[in-house]
N, C-alpha and C positions, 0 to 999 in steps of 0.2 A: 494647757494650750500653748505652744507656739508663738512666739511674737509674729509670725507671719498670716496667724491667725488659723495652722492649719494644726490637726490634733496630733500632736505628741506621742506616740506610741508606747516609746523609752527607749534606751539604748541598747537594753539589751531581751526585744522585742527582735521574733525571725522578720527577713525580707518576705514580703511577700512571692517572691519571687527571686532567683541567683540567677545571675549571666551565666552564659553557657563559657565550658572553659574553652577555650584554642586548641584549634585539634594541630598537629606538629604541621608545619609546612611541607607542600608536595609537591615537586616541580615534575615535566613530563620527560621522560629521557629515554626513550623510543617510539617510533610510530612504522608501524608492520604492516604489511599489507597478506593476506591468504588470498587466493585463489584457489577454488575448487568447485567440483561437477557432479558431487555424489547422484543426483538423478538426473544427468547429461545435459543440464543447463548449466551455464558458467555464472555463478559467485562471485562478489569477492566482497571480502571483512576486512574492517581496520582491525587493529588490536593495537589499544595503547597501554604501552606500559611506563610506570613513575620509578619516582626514588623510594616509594615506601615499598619494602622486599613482599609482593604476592599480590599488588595490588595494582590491577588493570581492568580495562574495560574495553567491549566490544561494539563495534556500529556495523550496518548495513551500508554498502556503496555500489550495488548491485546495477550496474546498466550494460544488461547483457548481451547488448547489439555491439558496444562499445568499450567491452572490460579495461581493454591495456589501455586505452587514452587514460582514461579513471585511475589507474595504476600507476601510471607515468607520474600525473597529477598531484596524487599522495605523496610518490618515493622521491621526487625532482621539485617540489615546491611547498607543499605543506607539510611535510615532515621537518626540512631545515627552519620551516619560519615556525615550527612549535615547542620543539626544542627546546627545556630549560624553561616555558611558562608553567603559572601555575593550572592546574587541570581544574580548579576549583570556577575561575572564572568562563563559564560554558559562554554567556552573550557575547563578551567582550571578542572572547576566540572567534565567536561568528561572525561578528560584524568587522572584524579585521581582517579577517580569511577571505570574507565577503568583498571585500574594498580593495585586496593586494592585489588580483591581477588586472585592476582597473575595467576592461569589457567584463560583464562579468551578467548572468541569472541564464547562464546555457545548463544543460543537463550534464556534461562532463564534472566542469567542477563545480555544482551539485552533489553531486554526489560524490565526489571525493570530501565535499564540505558534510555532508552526512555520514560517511562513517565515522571520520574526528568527531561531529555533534554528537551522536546516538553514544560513542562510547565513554564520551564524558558525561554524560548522564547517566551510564551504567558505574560508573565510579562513584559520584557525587553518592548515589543510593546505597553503593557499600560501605562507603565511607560514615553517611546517617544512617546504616542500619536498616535503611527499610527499602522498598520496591519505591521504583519509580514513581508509580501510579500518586504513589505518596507524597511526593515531591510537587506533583501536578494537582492539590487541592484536595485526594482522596479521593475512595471508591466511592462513585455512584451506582451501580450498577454490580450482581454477580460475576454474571460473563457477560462473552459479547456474541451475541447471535447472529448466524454467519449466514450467507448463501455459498453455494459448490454449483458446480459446473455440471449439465446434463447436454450429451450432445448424443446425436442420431440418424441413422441415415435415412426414417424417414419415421412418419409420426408415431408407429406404434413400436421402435426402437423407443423413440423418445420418452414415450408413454412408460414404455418400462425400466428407463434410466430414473425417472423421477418416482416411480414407486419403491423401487429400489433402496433410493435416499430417503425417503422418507420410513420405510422400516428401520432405517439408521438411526433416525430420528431428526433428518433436518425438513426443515419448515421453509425452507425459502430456496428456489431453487435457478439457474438461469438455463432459461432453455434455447442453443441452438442447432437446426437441422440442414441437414446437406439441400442444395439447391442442383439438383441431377446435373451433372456435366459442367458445371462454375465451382469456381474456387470460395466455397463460403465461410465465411470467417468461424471457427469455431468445430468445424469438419472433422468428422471423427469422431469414433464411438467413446465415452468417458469412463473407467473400470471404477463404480463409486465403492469398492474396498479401497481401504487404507493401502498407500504404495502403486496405486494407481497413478500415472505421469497425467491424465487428465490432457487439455489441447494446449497448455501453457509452452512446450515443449515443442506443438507441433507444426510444420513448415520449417522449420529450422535447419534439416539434416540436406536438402535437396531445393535446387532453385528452380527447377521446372513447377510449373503449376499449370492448372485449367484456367482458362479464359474466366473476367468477371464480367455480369452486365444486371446492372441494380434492377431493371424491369419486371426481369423471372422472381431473383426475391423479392422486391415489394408487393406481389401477388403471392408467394405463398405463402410468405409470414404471419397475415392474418388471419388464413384458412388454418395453419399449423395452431395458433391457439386461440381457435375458435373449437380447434377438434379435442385440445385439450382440457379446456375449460368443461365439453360437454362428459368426457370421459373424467375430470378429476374430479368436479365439482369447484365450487370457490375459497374451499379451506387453507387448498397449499398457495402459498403466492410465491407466483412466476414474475421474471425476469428476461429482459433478452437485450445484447449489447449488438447495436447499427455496425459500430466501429469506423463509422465518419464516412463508408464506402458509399453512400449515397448522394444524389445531387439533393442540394439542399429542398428545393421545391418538392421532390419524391418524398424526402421525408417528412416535410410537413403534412403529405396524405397522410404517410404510413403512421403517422403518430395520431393522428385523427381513428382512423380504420381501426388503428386496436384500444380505442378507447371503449370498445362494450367488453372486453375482458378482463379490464382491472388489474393491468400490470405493480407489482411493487414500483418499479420503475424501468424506464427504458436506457438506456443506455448509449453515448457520446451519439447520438442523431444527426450531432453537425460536427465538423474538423475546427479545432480553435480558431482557425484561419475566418471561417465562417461562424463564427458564433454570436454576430449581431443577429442573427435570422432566429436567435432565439425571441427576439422583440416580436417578431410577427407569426411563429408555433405560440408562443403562450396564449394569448387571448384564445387562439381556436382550439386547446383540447385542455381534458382535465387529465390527461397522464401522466405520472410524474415523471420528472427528468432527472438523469444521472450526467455529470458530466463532469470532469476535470485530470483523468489518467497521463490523458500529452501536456498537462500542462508545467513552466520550470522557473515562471517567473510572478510577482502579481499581480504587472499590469493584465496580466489575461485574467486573475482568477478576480479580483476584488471588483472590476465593474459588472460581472455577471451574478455573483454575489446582491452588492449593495441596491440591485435593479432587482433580486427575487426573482429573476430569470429560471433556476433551475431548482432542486429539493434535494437535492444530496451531490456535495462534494467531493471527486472522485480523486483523488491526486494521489500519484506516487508516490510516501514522505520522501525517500531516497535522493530523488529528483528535485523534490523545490529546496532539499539543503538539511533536516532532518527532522529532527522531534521539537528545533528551539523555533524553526517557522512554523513549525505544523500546528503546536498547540496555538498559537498567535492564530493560524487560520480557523484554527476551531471556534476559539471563543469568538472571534467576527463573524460569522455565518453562525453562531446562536444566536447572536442578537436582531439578525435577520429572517432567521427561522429556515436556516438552511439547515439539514442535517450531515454526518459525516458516514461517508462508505468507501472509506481509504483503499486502494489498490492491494490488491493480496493475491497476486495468481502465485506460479511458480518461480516466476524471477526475479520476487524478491525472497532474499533469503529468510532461512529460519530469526535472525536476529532481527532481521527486519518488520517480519511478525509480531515478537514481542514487543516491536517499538508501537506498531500499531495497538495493538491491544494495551499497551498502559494505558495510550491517548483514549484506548475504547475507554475501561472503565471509569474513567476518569472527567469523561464530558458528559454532560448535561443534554448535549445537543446529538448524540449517535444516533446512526440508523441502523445501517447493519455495516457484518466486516466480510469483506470478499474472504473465503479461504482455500487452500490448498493442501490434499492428502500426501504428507510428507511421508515415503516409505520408509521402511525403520531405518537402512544403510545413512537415508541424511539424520533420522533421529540423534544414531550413534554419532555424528560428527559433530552433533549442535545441543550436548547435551543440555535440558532445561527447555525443550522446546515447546512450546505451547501446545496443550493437550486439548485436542475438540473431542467430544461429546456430547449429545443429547444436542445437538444443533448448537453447540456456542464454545467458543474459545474462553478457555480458563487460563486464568493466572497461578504460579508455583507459589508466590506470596516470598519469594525470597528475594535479599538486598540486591538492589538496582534493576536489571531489566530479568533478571533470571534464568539465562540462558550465557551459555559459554561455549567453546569450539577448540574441538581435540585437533590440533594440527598435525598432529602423527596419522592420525586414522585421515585427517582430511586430503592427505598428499598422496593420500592412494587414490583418488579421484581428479587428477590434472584433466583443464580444459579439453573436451574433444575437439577435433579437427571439423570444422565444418567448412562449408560451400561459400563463399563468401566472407570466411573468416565470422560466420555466425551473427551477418547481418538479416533484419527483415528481411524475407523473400520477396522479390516483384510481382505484382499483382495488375496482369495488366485484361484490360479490356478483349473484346472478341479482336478487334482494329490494331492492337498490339499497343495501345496506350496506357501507360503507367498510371496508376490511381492511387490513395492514398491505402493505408494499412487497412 
């Protein structure tokens, strides 16, 4: 025994345990920016690269209304001020990147703050050898089960888009349909094979549009899956995103009216602008609510949260800054019983995927993960990219985020020329009034 009175092992007794050795120091000594359109939406990736010879990592910085501002952001401001840190410290980079241009939680640098985030997480994971998912507490979960997009020009199109997907084998599906003669969000037939552009893509090439007026849809939304529900039965569960184009009082019907169908959930019903009118939708329906994709800061996300206002958290990671907020938002909306259905249509890139998906299998608190049929042309540029299946996105199980980008092959795909320089299209009323997206 020990004069300290603890038991004496002997000298040459193993540790129960050895400190781990020092892995060499790694400072950052490039920050790259890609741009690229393989399925005619604009991209763009960081790529960081260090002093250790092969070893970089990739993020998503994808805000494809807004590329070059994003672009500027990275090449004119966060590239000089990272230069020469270590890539090991990911918070510290955030919360100083966060703080240097003083006004700061807008979506530009955002998402310039998310490519640097996401790709230094894809490093740290090469560096320990294992996937990400790893690094975030471990798999909970196989995969991560998805909804896909069904759209139609009228309900027995629709009807056949979702049978379709479901021979595919997905189980969750979001259904939206043309409203005759208005501009309805979501318009247009979905091609549910693989390499199908889906509606992520569309309104983008042409700024003409049809007139909107929320009255004709919130009349036939209900009927639309009321007819569904009678032809699919209650097995598959449906989805349908508002996309804010409603007056808030409208919606609180339309959220009522489709509560005898049993939506998975309904999707952004109010504009964050308005999102206190979530206080007075909840007491009246039991539908569940999706809501958080506009959203880039957390005074909007954490009061609608910590109130249990909504059921599933929709955010862009890209947008509120990358994977070092997102898990933060996740673990707080488990402890309030909010679930996660992070953004995934087409405009976020492939790497941006995979950022989603570690956070998938990795929380406790998922719902489901929006996805997007990437046709093989973006496969080949984003080798590693996330494989769906039997309704769920899998992980490759390789070190860091597991997906990497051939910039060779990606620079035969330069941004296209759009209308507007590839902003939102106007959506405006019969009256010619501009309304929300």
């Amino acid at each position: 025994m020990a004069e300290d009175g603890r038991q004496d092992s002997g000298s040459s007794a193993a540790m129960p345990w050895e400190p781990c050795a020092s892995l060499p120091s790694v400072t950052i000594t490039d920050v790259k920016v890609i741009c690229t359109a393989p399925d005619g939406i604009r991209l763009v990736v960081v790529k960081i690269e260090t002093s250790d010879a092969g070893l970089w990592g990739v993020g998503c910085a994808t805000f494809t209304q807004r590329p070059l501002a994003v672009v500027a952001a990275i090449e004119h401001y966060l590239r000089p001020f990272l230069i020469g840190r270590d890539p090991n410290d990911i918070e510290d980079i955030w919360q100083a990147s966060f703080v240097s241009s003083y006004w700061r939680g807008g979506p530009v640098l955002n998402n310039a703050m998310s490519g640097v985030d996401e790709a230094l997480w894809d490093i740290k994971g090469k560096r320990a050898g294992m996937p990400v998912y790893q690094l975030l507490g471990g798999r909970v979960r196989r995969a991560a089960d998805v909804y896909v997009h069904a759209n139609g020009r009228d309900v027995d199109e629709l009807e056949d888009r979702v049978r379709e997907f479901g021979e595919l084998g997905f189980r969750h599906v979001r259904c939206q349909m043309e409203v005759p003669g208005y501009a309805t969000y979501g318009r247009g037939s979905a091609d549910p094979v693989p390499g199908g552009r889906g509606d992520a893509a569309l309104g983008r090439l042409d700024r003409r549009q049809d007139p909107w007026e929320p009255g004709p849809y919130c009349r036939l939304v209900p009927r639309m899956f009321e007819t569904l529900r009678e032809r699919l039965g209650g097995d598959v569960e449906l989805l349908h995103d508002v996309h804010e184009r409603v007056p808030p009082v409208m919606a609180i019907q339309l959220a009522k009216d489709l509560e005898p169908y049993r939506l998975f959930f309904l999707e952004d019903v109010f504009a964050p602008e308005d999102q206190e009118y979530y206080r007075l939708l909840r007491p009246q329906t039991s539908t569940p609510l999706a809501m958080g994709e506009l959203y880039v800061n957390q005074s909007e996300y954490v009061p609608i949260i910590k109130d249990r206002l909504i059921d599933f958290i929709r955010v862009h990671i890209s947008d509120i800054g990358g994977i070092t907020p997102a898990r933060k938002l996740a673990a707080f909306s488990e402890l309030l019983g909010v679930r996660t259905a992070w953004h995934g249509p087409g405009d976020v890139s492939p790497v941006g995927h995979a950022a989603n998906l570690h956070l998938d299998v990795a929380s406790s608190n998922f719902g489901i993960q929006e996805a997007y049929l990437f046709p093989e042309r973006t496969r080949e540029v984003f080798p590693g990219c996330p494989e769906i299946r039997d309704g769920a996105m899998w992980t490759n199980d390789r070190p860091g985020l597991g997906i990497d980008i051939d910039e060779q092959l990606a620079a035969r795909y330069p941004f296209p020329e759009h209308v507007y320089n590839g902003a939102w299209p106007e959506i405006r009323r019969a009256d010619g009034t501009v309304i929300r997206p």
